[in-house]
C-alpha positions as CSV (number, residue, x, y, z in Angstrom):
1,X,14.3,32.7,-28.1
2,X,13.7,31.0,-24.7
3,X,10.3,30.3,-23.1
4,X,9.7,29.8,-20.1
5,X,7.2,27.2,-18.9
6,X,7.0,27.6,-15.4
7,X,4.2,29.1,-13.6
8,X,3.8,29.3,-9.8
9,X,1.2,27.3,-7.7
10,X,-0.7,27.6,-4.2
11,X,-0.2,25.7,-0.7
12,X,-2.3,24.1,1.6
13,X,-5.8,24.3,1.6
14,X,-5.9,26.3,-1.6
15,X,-4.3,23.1,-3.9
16,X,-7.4,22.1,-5.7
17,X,-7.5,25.6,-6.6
18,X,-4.0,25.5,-7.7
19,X,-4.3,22.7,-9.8
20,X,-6.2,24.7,-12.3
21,X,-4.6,27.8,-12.3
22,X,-1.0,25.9,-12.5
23,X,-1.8,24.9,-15.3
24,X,-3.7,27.1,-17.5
25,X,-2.5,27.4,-20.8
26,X,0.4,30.5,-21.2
27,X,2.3,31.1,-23.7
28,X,4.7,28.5,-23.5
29,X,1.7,25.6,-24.4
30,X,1.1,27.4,-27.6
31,X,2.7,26.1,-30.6
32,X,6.2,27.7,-31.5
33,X,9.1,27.1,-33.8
34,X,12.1,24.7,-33.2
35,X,14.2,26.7,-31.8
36,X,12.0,27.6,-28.5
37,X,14.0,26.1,-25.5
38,X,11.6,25.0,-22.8
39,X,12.8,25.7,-19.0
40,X,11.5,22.9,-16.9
41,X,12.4,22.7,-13.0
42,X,13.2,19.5,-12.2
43,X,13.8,18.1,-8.5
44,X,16.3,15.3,-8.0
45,X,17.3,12.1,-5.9
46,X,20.6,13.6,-4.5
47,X,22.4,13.5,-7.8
48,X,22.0,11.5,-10.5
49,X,24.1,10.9,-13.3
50,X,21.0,10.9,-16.1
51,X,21.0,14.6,-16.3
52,X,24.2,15.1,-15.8
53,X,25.3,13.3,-18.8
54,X,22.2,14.8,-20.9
55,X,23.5,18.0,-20.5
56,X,27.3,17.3,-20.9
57,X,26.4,15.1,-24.3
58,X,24.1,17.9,-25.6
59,X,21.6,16.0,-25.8
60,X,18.9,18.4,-23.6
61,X,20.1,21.2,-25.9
62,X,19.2,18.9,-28.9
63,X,15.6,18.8,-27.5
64,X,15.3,22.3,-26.8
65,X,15.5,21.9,-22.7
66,X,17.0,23.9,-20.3
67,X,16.9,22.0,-16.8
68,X,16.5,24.3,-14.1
69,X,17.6,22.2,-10.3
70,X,14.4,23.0,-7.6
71,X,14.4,21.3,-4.2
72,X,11.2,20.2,-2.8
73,X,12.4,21.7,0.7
74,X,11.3,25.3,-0.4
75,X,7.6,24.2,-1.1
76,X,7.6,21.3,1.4
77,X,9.1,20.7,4.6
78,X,10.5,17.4,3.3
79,X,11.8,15.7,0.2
80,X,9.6,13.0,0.5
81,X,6.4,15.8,0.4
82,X,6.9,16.2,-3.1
83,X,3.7,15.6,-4.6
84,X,2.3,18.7,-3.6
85,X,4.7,20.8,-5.2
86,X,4.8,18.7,-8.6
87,X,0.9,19.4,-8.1
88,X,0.9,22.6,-7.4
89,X,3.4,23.4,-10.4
90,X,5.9,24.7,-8.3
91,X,8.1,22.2,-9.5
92,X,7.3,20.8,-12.9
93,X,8.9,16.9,-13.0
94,X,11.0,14.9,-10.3
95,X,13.3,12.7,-10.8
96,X,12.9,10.0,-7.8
97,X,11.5,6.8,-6.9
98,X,8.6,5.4,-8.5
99,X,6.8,4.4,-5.2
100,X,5.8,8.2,-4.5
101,X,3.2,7.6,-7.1
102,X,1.9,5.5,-5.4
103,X,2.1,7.1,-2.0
104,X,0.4,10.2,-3.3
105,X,-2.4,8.1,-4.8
106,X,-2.8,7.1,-1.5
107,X,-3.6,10.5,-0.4
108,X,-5.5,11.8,-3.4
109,X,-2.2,13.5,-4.7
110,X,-1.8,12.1,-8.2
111,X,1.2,12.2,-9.8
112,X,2.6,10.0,-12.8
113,X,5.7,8.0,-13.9
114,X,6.6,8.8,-17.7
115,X,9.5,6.8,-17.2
116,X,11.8,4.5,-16.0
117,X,15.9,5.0,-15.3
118,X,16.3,2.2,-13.0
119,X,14.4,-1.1,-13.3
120,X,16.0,-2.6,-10.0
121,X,16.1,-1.5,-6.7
122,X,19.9,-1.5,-6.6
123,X,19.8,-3.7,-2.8
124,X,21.4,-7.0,-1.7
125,X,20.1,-9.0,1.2
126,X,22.8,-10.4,2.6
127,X,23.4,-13.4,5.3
128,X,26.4,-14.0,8.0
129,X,28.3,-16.5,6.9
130,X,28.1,-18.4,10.2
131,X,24.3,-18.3,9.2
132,X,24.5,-19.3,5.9
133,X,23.5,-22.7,6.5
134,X,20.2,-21.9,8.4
135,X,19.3,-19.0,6.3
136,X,18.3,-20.5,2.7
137,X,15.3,-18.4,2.0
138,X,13.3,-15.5,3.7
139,X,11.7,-18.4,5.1
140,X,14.2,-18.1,7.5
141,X,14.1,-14.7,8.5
142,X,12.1,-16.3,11.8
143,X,13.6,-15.0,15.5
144,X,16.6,-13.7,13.3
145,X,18.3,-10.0,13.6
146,X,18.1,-8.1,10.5
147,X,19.5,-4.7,9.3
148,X,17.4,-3.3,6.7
149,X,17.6,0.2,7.8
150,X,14.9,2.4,8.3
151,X,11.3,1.2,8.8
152,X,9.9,3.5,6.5
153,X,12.5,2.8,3.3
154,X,12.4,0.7,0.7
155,X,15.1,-1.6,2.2
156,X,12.8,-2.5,4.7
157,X,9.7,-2.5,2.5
158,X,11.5,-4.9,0.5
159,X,12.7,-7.4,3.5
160,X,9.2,-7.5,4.8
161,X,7.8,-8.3,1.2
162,X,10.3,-11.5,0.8
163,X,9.4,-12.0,4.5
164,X,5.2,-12.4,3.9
165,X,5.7,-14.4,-0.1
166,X,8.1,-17.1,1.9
167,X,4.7,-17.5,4.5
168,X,6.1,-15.8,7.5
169,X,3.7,-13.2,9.4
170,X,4.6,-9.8,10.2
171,X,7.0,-9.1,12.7
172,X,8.5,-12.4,12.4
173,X,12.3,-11.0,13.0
174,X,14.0,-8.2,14.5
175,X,15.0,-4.9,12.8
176,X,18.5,-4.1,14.4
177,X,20.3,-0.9,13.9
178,X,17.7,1.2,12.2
179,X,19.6,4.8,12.8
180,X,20.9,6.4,10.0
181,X,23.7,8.2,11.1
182,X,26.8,5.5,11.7
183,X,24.7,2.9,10.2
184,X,27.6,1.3,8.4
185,X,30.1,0.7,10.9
186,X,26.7,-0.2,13.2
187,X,26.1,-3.2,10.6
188,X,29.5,-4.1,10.3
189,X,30.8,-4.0,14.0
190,X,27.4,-5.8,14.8
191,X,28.2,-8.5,11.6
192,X,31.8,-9.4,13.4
193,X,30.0,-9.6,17.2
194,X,27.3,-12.1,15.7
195,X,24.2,-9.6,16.6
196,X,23.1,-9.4,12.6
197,X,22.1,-12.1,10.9
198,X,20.4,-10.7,8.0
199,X,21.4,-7.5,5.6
200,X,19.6,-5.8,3.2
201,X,21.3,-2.7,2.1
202,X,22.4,-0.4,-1.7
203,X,26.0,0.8,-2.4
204,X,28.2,1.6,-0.9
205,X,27.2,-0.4,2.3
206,X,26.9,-3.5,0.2
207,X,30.4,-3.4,-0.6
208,X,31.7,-2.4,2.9
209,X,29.8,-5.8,4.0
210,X,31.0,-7.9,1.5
211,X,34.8,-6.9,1.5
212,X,34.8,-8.1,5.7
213,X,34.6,-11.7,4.2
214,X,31.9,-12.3,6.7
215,X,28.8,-12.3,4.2
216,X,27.2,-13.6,1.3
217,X,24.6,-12.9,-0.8
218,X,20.8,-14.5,-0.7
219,X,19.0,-12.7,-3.0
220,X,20.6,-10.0,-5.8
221,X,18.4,-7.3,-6.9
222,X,20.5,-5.2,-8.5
223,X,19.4,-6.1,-12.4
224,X,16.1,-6.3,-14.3
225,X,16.5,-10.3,-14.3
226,X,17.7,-11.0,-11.1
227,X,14.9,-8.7,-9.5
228,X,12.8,-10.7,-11.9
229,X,14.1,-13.8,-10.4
230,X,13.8,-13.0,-7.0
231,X,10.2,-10.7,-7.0
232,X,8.6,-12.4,-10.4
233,X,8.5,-8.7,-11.7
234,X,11.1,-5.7,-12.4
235,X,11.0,-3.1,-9.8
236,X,10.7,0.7,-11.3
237,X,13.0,2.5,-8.5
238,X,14.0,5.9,-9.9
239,X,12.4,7.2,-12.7
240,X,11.0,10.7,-14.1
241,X,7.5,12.0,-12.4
242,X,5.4,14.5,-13.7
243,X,1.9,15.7,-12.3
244,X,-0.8,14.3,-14.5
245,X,-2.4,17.8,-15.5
246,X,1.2,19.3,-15.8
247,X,1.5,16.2,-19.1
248,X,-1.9,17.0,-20.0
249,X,-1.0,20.8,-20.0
250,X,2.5,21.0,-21.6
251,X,3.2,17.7,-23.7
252,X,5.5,19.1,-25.6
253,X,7.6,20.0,-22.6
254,X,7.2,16.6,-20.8
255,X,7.8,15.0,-24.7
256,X,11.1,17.2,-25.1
257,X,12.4,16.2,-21.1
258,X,12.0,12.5,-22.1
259,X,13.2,12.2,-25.7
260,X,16.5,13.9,-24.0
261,X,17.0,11.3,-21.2
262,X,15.8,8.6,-23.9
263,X,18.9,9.6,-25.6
264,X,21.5,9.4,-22.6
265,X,19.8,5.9,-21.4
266,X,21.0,4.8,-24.7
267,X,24.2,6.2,-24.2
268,X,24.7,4.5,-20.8
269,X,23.3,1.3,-22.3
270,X,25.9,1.1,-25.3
271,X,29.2,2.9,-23.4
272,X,31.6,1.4,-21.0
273,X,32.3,2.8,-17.1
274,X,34.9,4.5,-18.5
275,X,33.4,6.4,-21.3
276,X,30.5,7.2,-19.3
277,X,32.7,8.5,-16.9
278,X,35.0,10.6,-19.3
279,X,31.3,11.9,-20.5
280,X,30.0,13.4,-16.9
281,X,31.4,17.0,-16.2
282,X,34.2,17.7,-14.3
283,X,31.6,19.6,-11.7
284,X,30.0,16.1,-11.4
285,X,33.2,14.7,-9.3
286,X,33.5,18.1,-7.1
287,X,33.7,17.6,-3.6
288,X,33.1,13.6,-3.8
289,X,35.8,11.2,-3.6
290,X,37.0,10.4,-7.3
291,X,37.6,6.9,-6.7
292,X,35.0,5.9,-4.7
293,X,32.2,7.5,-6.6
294,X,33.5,6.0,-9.7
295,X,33.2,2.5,-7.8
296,X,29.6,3.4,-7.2
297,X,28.9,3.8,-10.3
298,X,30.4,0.5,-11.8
299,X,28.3,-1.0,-9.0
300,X,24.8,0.4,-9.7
301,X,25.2,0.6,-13.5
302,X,23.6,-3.1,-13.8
303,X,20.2,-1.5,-12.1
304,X,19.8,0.9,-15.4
305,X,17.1,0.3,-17.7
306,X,18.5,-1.6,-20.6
307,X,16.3,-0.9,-24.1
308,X,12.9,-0.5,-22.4
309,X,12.3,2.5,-20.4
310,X,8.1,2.0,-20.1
311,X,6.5,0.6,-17.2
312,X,5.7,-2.5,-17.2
313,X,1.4,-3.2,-15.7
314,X,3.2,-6.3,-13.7
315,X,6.1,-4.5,-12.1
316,X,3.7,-1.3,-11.3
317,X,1.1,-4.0,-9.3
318,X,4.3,-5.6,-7.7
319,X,5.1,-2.0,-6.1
320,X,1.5,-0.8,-5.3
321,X,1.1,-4.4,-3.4
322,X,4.3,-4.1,-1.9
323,X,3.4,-0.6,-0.3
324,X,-0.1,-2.2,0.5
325,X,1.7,-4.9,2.9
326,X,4.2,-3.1,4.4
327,X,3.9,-2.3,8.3
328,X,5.9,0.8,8.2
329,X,7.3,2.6,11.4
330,X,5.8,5.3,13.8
331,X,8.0,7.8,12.0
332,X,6.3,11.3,11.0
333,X,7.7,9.7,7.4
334,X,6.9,6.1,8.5
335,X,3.5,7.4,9.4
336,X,2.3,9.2,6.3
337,X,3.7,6.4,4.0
338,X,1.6,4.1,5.7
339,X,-1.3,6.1,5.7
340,X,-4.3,6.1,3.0
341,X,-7.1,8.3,2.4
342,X,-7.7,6.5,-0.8
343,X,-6.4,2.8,0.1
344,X,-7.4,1.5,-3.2
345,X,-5.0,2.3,-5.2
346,X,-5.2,1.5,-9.5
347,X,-2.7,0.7,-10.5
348,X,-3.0,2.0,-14.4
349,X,-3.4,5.4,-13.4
350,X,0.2,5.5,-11.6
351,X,1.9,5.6,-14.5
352,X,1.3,6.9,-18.5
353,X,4.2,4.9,-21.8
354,X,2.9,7.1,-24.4
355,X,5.7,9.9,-24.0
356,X,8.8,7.0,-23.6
357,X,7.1,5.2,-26.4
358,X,7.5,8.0,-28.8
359,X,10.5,8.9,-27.9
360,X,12.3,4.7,-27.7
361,X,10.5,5.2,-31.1
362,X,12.6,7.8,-32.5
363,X,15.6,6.9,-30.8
364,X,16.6,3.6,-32.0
């Protein structure tokens, strides 16, 4: 027998209403036997191998979930509007960054991390070699051009907050190349004409840099330790969100979601690239180049989670401070990151263990 646990919500002014009528209790909350299957939707971060692989290994099967894929786009007019859906319970869990936690407690649209896939930010900052000598630290980011793309990403978020902990006030460099479109042949035409000084950028863009021979790396933040190193916390980047009444609402479902992507976290954890990859379905590799995404994903694999998939108090603060300091761009994006109705932001309510707990618990 399959239930379904989905209900529909309101827009606009009607969400407070919403809320509550979302969420009352149908007959998927009651209690039922094993063999219920539970139909969550769940939005993604272009396409990420967690699910993929917890549906391939069984594993979502195991825990009696059926993933349903829901874009934001057909409740909001962008993917980074995604509280209001996840609210709303149009959508019932995203998997994305952490930070639009914190962005919608900004706005008085709460929504929770329940867990963590990615405990680095998966970015380099990266210095010309003919640089490399006056460029030790952020310290040095003064009068210098740097390519962190967009003004209103985390790439630029995260240059800024290196920037402000080595003492230098804001706008003490130059953004350079910002547009997305062409962005890495931008970076690496300007790296060989001696306009960019500075880089801060994820895969595949770090390896196009590094393979010109023309940079080097200042500060690694592609593991738990090295972002530890650089930042003095872990940085939650993608991880699983859920609205707080949606938790409150259907446990069991959120409970079930997690104890399946518990599983394949311990599966990445404990396999090698090539198993992993001989685990994803063959529909994962359609219409991407074989080779290159399986680069990617020997390149990002040290930013998974390793063990622990809760959220650490200190690694939450460092995010919501980050956010706090960050002079984002005149963007419509830009400008609604930036923006607060609710500027004080706790921390302890971005984020709830007790569903990872159980479910590291049960899953050696």
């Amino acid at each position: 027998m399959q239930r379904n646990i989905l209900v529909r919500g309101l827009r606009g002014a009607a969400l407070a209403v919403a809320v509550g009528a979302a969420f009352a209790t149908p007959p998927s909350a009651r209690a039922a036997d094993a063999k219920d299957v539970l139909t969550i939707r769940l939005s993604v971060d272009e396409d990420p191998i967690v699910p993929r692989l917890a549906e391939s290994l069984g594993y979502l099967k195991q825990s009696g979930v059926r993933i349903v894929r829901a874009k934001v786009e057909d409740f909001s007019k962008e993917d980074y509007l995604l509280q209001a859906p996840l609210i709303a319970g149009q959508i019932d869990a995203s998997y994305h960054w952490f930070n639009h936690a914190v962005f919608g407690a900004r706005h008085n649209l709460p929504v929770e991390g329940v867990m963590v896939f990615n405990d680095a930010p998966g970015m380099t900052v990266m210095v010309a070699k003919r640089e490399k000598d006056a460029i030790k630290s952020a310290a040095d980011f003064r009068g210098k051009n740097v390519a962190e793309g967009a003004l209103y990403g985390t790439k630029g978020l995260l240059t800024s907050y290196l920037a402000k902990k080595a003492g230098l006030p804001p706008h003490s460099y130059t953004p350079v190349m910002l547009k997305h479109d062409g962005r890495q042949e931008a970076v690496i035409k300007g790296l060989q004409a001696g306009s960019v000084d500075v880089m801060t950028f994820q895969e595949p863009i770090t390896s196009a840099l590094r393979d010109t021979g023309l940079a080097t790396t200042l500060y690694d933040l592609n593991s738990k330790a090295s972002t530890q190193k650089v930042l003095g916390a872990a940085w939650p980047s993608q991880s699983l969100l859920v609205a707080p009444a949606f938790a409150k609402a259907h446990p069991e479902a959120v409970q079930r979601l997690v104890s399946a992507f518990v599983k394949t976290m311990r599966y990445i954890n404990r396999h090698s690239l090539e198993e992993i990859v001989a685990a994803l379905p063959p529909s994962y590799f359609e219409g991407k180049d074989r080779k290159a995404e399986i680069h990617y994903l020997e390149m990002t694999l040290p930013t998974f989670a390793k063990g622990d998939y809760s959220f650490s108090p200190a690694a939450v603060r460092l995010v919501v401070d980050s956010v706090r300091s960050y002079d984002f761009d005149d963007s419509a994006e830009g400008r609604w990151r930036g923006s607060a109705v609710n500027a004080k932001v706790d921390p302890s309510t971005l984020y709830t263990n007790r569903f990872v707990e159980r479910a590291m618990r049960e899953t050696p």
